[in-house]
C-alpha positions in Angstrom: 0.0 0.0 0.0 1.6 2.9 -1.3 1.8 6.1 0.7 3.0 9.5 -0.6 3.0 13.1 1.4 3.4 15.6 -0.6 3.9 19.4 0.2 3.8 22.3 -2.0 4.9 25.9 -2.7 7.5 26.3 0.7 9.3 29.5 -0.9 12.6 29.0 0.8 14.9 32.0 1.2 19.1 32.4 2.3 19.3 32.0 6.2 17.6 34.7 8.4 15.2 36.4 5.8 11.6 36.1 5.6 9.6 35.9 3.2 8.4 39.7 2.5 9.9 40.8 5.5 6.8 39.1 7.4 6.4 35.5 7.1 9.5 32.7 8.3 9.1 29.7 5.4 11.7 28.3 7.3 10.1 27.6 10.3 7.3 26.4 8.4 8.9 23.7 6.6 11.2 22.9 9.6 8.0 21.9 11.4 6.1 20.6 8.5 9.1 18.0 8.6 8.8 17.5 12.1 4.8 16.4 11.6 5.5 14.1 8.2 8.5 12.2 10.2 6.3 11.3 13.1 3.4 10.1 10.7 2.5 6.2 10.9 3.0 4.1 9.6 5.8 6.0 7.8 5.4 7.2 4.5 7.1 5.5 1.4 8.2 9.2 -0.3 7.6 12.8 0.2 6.9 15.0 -2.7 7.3 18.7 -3.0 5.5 20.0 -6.3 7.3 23.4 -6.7 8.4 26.4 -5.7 11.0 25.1 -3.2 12.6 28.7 -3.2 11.4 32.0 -3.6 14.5 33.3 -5.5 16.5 31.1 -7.6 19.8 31.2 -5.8 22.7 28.8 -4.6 22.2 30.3 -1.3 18.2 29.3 -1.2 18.8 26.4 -2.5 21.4 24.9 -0.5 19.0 26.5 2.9 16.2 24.7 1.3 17.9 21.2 1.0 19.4 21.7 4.9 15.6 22.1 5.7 14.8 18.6 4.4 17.6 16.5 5.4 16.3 15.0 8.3 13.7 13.0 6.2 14.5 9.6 6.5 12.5 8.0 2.9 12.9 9.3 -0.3 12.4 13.4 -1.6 11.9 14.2 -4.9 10.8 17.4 -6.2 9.7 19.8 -9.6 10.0 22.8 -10.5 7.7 25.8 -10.1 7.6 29.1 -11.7 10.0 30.5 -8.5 12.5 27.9 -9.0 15.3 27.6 -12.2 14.8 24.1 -13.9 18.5 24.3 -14.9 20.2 25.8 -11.9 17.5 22.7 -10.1 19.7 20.2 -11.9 23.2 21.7 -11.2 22.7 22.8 -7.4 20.9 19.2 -7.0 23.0 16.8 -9.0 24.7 15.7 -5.6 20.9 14.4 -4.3 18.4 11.8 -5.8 15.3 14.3 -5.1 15.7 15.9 -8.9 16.7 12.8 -11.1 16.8 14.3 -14.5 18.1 13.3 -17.4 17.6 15.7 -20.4 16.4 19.4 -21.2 13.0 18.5 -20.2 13.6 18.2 -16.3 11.4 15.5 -16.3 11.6 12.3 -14.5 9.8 9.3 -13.7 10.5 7.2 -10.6 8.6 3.6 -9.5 8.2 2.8 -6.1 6.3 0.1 -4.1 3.9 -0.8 -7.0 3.6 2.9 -8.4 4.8 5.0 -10.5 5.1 8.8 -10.5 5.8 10.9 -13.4 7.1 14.4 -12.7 6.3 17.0 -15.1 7.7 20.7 -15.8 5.2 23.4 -16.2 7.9 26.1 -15.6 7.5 29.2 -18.7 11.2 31.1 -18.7 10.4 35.0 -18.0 6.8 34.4 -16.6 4.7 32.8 -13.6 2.6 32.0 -16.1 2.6 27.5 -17.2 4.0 26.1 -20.1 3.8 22.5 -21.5 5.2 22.4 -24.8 5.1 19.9 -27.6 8.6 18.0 -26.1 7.7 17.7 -22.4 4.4 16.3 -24.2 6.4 14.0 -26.2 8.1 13.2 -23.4 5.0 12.3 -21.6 3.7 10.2 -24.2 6.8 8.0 -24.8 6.7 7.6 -21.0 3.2 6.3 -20.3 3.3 3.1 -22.1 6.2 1.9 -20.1 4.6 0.9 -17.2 1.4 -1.1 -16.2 1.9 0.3 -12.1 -0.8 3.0 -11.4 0.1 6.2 -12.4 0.5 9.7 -10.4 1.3 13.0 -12.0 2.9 15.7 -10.4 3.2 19.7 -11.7 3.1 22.1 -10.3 0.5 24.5 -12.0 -3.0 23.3 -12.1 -4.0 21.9 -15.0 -7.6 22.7 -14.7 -9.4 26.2 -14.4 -10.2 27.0 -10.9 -12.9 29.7 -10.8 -9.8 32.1 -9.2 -9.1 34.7 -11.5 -5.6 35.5 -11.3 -4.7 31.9 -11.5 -6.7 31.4 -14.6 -5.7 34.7 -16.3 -2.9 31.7 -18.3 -6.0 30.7 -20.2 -6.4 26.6 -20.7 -4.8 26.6 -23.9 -1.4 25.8 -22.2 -3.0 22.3 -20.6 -4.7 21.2 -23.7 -2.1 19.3 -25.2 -1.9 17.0 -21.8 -5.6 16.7 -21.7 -5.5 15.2 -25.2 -3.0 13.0 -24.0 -4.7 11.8 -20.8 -8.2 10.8 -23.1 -6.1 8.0 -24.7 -5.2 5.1 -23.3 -3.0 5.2 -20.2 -2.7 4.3 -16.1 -3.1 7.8 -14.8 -5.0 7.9 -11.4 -4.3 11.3 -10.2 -2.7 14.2 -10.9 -1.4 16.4 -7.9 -0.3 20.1 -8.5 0.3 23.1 -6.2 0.8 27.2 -7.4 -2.3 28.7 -5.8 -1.7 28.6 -2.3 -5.0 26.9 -2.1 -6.7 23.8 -1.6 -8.7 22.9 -4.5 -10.1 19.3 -6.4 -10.9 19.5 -10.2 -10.5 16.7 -13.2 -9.1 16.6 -16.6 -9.8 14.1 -19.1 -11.3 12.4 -16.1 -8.4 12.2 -14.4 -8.7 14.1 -11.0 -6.5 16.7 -9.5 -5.7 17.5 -6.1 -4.5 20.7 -5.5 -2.8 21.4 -2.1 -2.6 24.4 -0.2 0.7 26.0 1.0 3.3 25.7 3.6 5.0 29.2 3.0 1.3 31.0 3.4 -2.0 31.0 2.3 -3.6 33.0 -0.6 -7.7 33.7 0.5 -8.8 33.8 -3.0 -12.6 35.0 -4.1 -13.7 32.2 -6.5 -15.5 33.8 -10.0 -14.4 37.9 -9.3 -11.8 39.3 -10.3 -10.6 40.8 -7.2 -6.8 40.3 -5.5 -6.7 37.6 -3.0 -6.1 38.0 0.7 -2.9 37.1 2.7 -2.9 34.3 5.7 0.7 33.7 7.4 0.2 30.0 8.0 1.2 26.7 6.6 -1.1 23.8 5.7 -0.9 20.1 7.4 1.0 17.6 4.6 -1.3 15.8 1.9 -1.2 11.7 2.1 -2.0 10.5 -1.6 -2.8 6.5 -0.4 -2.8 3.7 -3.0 -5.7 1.8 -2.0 -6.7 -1.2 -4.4 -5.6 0.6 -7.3 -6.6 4.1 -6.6 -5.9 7.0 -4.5 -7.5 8.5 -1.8 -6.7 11.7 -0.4 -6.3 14.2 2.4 -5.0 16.5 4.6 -2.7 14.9 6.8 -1.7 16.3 10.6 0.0 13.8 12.8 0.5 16.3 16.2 3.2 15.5 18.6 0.5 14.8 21.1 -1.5 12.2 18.6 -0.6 9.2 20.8 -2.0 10.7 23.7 -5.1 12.1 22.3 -6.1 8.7 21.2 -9.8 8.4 21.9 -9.2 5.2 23.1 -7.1 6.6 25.8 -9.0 9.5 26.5 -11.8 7.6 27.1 -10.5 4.5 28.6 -12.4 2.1 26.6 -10.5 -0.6 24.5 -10.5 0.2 20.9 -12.4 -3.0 19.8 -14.8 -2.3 22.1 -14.9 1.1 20.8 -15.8 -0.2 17.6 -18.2 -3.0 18.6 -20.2 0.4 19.5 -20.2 2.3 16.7 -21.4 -0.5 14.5 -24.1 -0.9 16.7 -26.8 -2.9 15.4 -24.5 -4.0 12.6 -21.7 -5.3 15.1 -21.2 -9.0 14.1 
């Protein structure tokens, strides 16, 4: 049973600086990995899709990959439109978490009976996605190699959300993937970040789980065009679980204080016995 956290959007900057002078994304992913290394049973990989640094710079980046380092199972990660796809692959090289191989900063990876394709939606010169006609190709040729169920990771939505200034792209950008996706394939999921939001949509039928931030939140008004408001806080980790063949998903907490809050501890009653109750009638 296959179980992936993934985090999104953490906008890391050099030692001591936060983000617009307000908002410490260090702390934020220091204790976001805190909660995903005391999760149980332990996760099989950790994701981040994008935007690991706010400026693309040696500096961030090396802050960035100190920040993770005490995760114990495997880190990969994509570009978003903060981060340097190239600069990615140099500062990285030294890690597994950004296993590329050609111009496309691409990769896919199989673990425990699944498979994860990481995609690039990164536009040079623009926060704006981009998902050209060789990361497609690349997609394509990929697909067909695997029978395992297939995740997608990207970082820009590839959906319209009903936010304005995240749709202002357009959809012409994900329309060459959606073609893709209504042929024949394994793909059970796509998972995304960008809009410092929570937010499910579909594509092709495939769904899409958008997760909210660990650097902040963006409070966004959903169908007017009005700028979105600013909250200082991280989001719990997302667990994507395999589960016969499909995932389910879902915000994730795991507090330091979980074992003790146990209701079967708070309320001194065994845990099967707990259960007998609420089947009630049903109880066998």
């Amino acid at each position: 049973m296959t179980r992936l956290v993934q985090i999104t959007d953490t906008h890391i900057q050099p030692p001591g600086e936060r983000l617009y002078g307000l908002v410490d994304t260090s702390e934020h992913l220091r204790a976001t990995i805190a909660t995903i290394r005391r999760i149980r049973p332990t996760p099989d990989l950790v994701v981040i899709t994008g935007d690991l640094v706010e400026r693309a710079d040696a500096e961030s980046y090396a802050h960035f990959l100190e920040l993770v380092s005490p995760l114990e199972m495997p880190v990969y990660v994509l570009p978003g439109n903060h981060d340097e796809p190239e600069m990615m692959a140099s500062l990285l090289s030294h890690t597994t978490c950004f296993p590329v191989s050609d111009d496309t900063f691409q990769y896919a990876v199989e673990i425990n009976g699944f498979r994860m394709l990481a995609l690039n939606s990164h536009a040079g010169g623009s926060e704006l996605p981009e998902l050209d006609g060789e990361h497609l190709d690349w997609l394509k040729n990929e697909l067909p190699r695997s029978d395992a169920p297939t995740l997608l990771a990207i970082h820009h939505p590839p959906m319209q959300t009903g936010i304005e200034f995240i749709d202002m792209g357009g959809s012409a950008w994900y329309q060459g993937l959606k073609t893709v996706l209504e042929g024949e394939h394994n793909v059970r999921l796509i998972i995304c970040g960008h809009c410092h939001t929570d937010l499910v949509g579909r594509i092709a039928n495939v769904p899409v789980y958008m997760s909210g931030a660990i650097a902040h939140q963006l409070v966004a008004a959903r169908d007017m065009d009005v700028a979105p408001a600013f909250a200082a806080a991280p989001v719990p980790p997302v667990l994507h679980r395999l589960v016969d063949g499909e995932f389910v998903s879902g915000s994730y907490p795991w507090p330091a204080d979980v074992e003790e809050q146990r209701i079967d501890r708070t309320s001194n009653i065994d845990w099967k016995d707990l259960k007998l109750q609420m089947m009630g009638s049903k109880a066998p």
